[in-house]
N, CA, C and O atoms as CSV, one atom per row, in Angstrom:
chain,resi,resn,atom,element,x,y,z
A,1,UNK,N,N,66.514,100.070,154.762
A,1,UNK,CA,C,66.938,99.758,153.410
A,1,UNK,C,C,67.927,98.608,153.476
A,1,UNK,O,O,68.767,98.426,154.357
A,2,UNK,N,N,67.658,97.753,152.251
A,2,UNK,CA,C,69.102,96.392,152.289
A,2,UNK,C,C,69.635,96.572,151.544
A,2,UNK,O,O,69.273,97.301,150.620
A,3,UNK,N,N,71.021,95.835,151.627
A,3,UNK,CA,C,71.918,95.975,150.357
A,3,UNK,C,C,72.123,94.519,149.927
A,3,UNK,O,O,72.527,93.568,150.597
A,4,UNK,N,N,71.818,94.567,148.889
A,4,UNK,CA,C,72.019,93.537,147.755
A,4,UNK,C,C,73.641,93.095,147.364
A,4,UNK,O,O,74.399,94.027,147.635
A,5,UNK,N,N,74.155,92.231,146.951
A,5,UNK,CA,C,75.970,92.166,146.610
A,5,UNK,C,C,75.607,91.424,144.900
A,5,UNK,O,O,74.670,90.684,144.601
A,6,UNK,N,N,76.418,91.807,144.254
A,6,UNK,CA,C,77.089,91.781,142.941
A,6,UNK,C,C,78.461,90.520,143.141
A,6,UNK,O,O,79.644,90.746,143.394
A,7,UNK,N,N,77.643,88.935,142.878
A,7,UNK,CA,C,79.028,88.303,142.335
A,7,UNK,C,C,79.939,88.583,141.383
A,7,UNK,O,O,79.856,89.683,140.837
A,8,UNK,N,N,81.030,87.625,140.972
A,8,UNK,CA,C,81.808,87.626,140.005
A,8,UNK,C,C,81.143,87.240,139.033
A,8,UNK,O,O,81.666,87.649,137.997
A,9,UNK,N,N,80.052,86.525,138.814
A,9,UNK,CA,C,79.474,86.347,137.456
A,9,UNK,C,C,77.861,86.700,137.321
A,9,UNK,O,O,76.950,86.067,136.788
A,10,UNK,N,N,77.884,88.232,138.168
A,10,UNK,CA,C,76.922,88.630,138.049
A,10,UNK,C,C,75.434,88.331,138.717
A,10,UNK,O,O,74.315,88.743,138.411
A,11,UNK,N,N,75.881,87.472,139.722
A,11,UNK,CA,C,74.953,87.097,140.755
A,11,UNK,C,C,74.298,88.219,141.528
A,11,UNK,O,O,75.024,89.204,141.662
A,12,UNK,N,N,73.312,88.285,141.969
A,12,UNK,CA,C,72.604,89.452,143.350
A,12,UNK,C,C,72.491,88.452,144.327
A,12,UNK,O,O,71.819,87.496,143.940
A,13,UNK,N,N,72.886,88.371,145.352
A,13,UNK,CA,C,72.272,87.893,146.168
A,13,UNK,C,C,71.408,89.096,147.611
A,13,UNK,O,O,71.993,89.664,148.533
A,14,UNK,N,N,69.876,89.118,147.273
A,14,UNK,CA,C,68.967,89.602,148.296
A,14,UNK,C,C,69.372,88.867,149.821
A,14,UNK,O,O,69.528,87.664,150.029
A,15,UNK,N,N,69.463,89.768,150.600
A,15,UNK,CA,C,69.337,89.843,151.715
A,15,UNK,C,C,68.164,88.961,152.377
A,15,UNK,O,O,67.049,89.283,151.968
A,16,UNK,N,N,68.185,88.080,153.168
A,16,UNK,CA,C,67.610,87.206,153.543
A,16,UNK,C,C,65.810,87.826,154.120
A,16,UNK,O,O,64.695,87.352,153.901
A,17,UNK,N,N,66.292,89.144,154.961
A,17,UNK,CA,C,65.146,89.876,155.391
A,17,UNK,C,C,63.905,90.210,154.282
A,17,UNK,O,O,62.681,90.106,154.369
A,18,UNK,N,N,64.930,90.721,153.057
A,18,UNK,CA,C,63.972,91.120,152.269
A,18,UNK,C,C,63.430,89.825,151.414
A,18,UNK,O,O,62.458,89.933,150.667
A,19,UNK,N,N,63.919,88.978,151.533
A,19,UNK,CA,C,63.305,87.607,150.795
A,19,UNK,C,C,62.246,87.216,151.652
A,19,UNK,O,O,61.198,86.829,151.134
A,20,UNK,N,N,62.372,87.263,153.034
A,20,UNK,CA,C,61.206,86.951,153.679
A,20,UNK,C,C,59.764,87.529,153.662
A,20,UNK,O,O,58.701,86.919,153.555
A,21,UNK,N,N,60.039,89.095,153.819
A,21,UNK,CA,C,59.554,90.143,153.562
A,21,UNK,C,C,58.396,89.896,152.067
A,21,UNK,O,O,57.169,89.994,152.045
A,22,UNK,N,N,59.211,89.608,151.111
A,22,UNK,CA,C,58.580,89.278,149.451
A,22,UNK,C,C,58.195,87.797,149.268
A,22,UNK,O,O,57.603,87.382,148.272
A,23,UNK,N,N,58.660,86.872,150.532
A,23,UNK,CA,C,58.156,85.852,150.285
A,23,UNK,C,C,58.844,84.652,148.890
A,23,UNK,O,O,58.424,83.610,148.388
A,24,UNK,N,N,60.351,85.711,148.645
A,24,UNK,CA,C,60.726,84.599,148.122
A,24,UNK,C,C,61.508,83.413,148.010
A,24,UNK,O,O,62.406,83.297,148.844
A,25,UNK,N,N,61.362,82.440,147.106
A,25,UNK,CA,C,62.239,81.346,147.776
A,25,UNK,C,C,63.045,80.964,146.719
A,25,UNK,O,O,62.812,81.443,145.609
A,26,UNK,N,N,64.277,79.903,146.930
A,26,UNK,CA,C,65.228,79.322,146.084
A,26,UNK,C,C,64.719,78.947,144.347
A,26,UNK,O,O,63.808,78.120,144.317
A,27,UNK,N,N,65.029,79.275,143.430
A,27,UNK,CA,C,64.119,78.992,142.400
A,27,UNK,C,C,62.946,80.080,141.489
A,27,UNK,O,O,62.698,80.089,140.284
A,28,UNK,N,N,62.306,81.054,142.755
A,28,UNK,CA,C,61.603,81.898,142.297
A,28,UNK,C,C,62.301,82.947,140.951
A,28,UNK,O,O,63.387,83.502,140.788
A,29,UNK,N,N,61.126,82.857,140.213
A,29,UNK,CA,C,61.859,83.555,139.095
A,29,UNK,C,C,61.194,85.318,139.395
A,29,UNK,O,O,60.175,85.542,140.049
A,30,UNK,N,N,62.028,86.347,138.766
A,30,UNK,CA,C,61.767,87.533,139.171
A,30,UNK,C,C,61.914,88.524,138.078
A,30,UNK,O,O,62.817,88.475,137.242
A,31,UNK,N,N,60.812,89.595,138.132
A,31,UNK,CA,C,60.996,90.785,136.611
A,31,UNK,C,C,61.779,91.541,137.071
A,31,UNK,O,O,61.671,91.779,138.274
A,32,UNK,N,N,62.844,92.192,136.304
A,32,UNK,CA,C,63.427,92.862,136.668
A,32,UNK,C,C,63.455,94.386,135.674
A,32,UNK,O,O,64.021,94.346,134.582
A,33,UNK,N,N,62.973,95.346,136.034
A,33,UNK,CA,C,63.396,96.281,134.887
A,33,UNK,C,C,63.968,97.345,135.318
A,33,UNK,O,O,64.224,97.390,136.521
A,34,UNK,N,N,64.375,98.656,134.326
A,34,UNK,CA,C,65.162,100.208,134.822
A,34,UNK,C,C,64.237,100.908,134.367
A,34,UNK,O,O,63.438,100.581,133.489
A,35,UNK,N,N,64.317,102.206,135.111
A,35,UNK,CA,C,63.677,102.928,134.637
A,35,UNK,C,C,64.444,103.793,133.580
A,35,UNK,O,O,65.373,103.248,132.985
A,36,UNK,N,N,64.070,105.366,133.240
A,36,UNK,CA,C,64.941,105.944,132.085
A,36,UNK,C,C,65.777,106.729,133.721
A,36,UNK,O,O,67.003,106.792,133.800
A,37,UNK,N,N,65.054,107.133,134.617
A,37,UNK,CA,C,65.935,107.530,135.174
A,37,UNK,C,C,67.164,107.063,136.154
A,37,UNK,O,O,68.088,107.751,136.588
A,38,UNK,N,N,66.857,105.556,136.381
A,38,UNK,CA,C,67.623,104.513,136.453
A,38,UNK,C,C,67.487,104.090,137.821
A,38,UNK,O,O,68.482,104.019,138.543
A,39,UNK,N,N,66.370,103.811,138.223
A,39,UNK,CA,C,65.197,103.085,139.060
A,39,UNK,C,C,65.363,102.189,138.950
A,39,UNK,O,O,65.535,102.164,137.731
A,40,UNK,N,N,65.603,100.222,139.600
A,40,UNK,CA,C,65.759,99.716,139.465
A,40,UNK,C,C,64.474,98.796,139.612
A,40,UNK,O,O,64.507,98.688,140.838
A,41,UNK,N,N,63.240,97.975,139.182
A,41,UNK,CA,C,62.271,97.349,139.588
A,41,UNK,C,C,62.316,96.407,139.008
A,41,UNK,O,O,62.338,96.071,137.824
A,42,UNK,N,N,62.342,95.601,140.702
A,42,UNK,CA,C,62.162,94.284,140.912
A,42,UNK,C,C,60.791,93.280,141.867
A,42,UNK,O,O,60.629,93.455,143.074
A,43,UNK,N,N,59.958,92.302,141.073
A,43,UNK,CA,C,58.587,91.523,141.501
A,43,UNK,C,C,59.215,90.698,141.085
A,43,UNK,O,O,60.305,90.615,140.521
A,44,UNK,N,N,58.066,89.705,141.554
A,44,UNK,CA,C,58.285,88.005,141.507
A,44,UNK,C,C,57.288,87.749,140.285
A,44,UNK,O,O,56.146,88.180,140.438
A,45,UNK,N,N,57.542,87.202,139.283
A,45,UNK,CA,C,56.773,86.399,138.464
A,45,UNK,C,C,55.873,85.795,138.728
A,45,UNK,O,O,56.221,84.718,139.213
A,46,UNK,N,N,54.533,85.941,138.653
A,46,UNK,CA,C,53.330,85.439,138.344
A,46,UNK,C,C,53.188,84.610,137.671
A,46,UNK,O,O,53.335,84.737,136.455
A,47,UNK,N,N,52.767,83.196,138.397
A,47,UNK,CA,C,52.620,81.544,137.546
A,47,UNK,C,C,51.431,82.166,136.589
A,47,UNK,O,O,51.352,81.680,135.460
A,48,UNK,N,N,50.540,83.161,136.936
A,48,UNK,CA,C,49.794,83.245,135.981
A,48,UNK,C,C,49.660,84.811,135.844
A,48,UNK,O,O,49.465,85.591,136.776
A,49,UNK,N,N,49.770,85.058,134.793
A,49,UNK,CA,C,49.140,86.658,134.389
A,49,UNK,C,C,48.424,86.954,134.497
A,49,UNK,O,O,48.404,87.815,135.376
A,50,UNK,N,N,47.118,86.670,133.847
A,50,UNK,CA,C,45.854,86.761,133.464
A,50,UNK,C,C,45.540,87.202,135.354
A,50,UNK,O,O,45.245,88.307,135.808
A,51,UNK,N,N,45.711,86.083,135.996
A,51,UNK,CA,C,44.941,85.702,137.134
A,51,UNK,C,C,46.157,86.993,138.240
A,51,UNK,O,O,45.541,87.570,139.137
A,52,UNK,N,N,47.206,87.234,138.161
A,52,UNK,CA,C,47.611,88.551,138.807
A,52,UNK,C,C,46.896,89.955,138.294
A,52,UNK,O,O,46.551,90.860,139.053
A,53,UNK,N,N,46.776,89.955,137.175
A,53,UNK,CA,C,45.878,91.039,136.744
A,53,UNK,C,C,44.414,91.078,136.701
A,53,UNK,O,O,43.908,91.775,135.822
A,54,UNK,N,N,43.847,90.603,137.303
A,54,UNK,CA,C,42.423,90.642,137.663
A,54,UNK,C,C,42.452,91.416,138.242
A,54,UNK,O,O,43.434,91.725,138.918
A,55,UNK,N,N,41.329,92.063,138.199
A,55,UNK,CA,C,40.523,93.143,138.991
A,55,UNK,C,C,41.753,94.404,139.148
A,55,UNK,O,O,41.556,95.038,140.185
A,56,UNK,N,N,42.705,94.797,138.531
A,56,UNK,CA,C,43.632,95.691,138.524
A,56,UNK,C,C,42.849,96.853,137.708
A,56,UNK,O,O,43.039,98.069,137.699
A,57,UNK,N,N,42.145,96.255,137.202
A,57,UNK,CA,C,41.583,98.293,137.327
A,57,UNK,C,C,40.201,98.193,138.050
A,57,UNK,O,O,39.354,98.494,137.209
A,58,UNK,N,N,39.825,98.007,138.805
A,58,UNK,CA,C,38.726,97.998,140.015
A,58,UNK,C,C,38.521,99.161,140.179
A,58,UNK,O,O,39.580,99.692,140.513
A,59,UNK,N,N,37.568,99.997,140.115
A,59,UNK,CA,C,37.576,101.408,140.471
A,59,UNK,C,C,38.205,102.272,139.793
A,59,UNK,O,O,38.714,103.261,140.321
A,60,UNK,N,N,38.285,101.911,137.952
A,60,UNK,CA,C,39.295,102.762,137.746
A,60,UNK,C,C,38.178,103.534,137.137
A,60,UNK,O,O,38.657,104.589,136.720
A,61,UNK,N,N,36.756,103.468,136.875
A,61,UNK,CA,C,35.653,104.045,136.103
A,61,UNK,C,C,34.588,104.584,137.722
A,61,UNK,O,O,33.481,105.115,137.813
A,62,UNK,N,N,35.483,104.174,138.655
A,62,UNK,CA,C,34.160,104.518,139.456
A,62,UNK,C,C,33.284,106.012,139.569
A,62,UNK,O,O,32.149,106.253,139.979
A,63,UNK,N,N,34.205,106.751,139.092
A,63,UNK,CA,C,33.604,108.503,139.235
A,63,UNK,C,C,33.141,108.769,138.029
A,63,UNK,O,O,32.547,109.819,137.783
A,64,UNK,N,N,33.361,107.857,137.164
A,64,UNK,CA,C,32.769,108.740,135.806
A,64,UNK,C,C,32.794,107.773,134.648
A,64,UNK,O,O,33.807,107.182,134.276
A,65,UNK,N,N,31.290,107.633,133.969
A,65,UNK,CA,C,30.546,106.977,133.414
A,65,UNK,C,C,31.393,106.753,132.177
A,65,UNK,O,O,31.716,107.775,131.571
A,66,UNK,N,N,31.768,105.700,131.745
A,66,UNK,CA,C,32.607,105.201,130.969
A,66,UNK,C,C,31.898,105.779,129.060
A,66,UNK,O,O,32.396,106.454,128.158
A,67,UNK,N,N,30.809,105.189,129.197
A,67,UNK,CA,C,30.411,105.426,127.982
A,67,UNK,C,C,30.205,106.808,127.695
A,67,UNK,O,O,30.393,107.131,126.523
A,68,UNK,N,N,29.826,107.785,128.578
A,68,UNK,CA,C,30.003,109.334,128.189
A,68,UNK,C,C,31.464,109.673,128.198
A,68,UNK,O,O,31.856,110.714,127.671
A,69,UNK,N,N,32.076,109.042,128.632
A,69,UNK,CA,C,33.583,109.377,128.958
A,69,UNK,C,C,33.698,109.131,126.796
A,69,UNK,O,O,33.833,110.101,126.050
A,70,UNK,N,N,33.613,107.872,126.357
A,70,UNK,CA,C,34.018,107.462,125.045
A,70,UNK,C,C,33.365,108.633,124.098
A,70,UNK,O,O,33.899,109.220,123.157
A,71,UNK,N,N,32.198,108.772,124.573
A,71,UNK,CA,C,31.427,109.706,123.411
A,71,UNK,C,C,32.081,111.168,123.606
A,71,UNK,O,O,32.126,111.783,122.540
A,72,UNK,N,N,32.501,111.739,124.508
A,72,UNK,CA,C,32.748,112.857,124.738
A,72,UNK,C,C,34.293,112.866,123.887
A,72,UNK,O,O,34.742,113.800,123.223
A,73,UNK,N,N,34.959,111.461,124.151
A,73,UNK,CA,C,36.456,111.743,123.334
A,73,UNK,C,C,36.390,112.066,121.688
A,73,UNK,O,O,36.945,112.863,120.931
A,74,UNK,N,N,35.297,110.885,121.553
A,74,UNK,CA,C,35.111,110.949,119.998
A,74,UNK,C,C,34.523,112.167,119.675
A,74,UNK,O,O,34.679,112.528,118.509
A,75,UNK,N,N,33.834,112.951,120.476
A,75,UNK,CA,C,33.151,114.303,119.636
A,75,UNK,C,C,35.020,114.974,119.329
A,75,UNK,O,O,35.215,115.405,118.193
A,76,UNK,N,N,35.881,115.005,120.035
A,76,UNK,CA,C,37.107,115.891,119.719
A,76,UNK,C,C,37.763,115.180,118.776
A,76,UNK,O,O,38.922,115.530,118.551
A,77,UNK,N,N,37.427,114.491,118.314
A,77,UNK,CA,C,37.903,113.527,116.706
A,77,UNK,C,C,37.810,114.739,115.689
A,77,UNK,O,O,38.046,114.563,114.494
């Protein structure tokens, strides 16, 4: 595990290991969010969205047939 430091005006500065590790460099911009239970998550920004989210649900229909999946919800309408 690394530890991160807290400037005076709110700076982080990452640990060199883990920048290598994530591949990031001077400039890289980064998401940062909390969770509710107060999880801290941090990625690197994607020059493109679209093109990081490709194929992110790959296999997410593979066991079970999408269109019976829809008809079966709508019969509980």
């Amino acid at each position: 595990m690394s530890v991160a430091k807290v400037g005076k005006r709110g700076v982080v500065v990452l640990p060199a290991e883990l920048r290598k590790r994530m591949k990031i460099n001077e400039g890289d911009e980064l998401l940062i969010d909390i969770s509710e239970s107060g999880v801290i998550y941090m990625v690197q920004r994607p020059d493109d969205f679209v093109a990081a989210l490709k194929n992110a649900g790959r296999g997410l229909w593979a066991e079970q047939d999408p269109v019976a999946y829809v008809r079966e919800e709508r019969e509980t309408w």
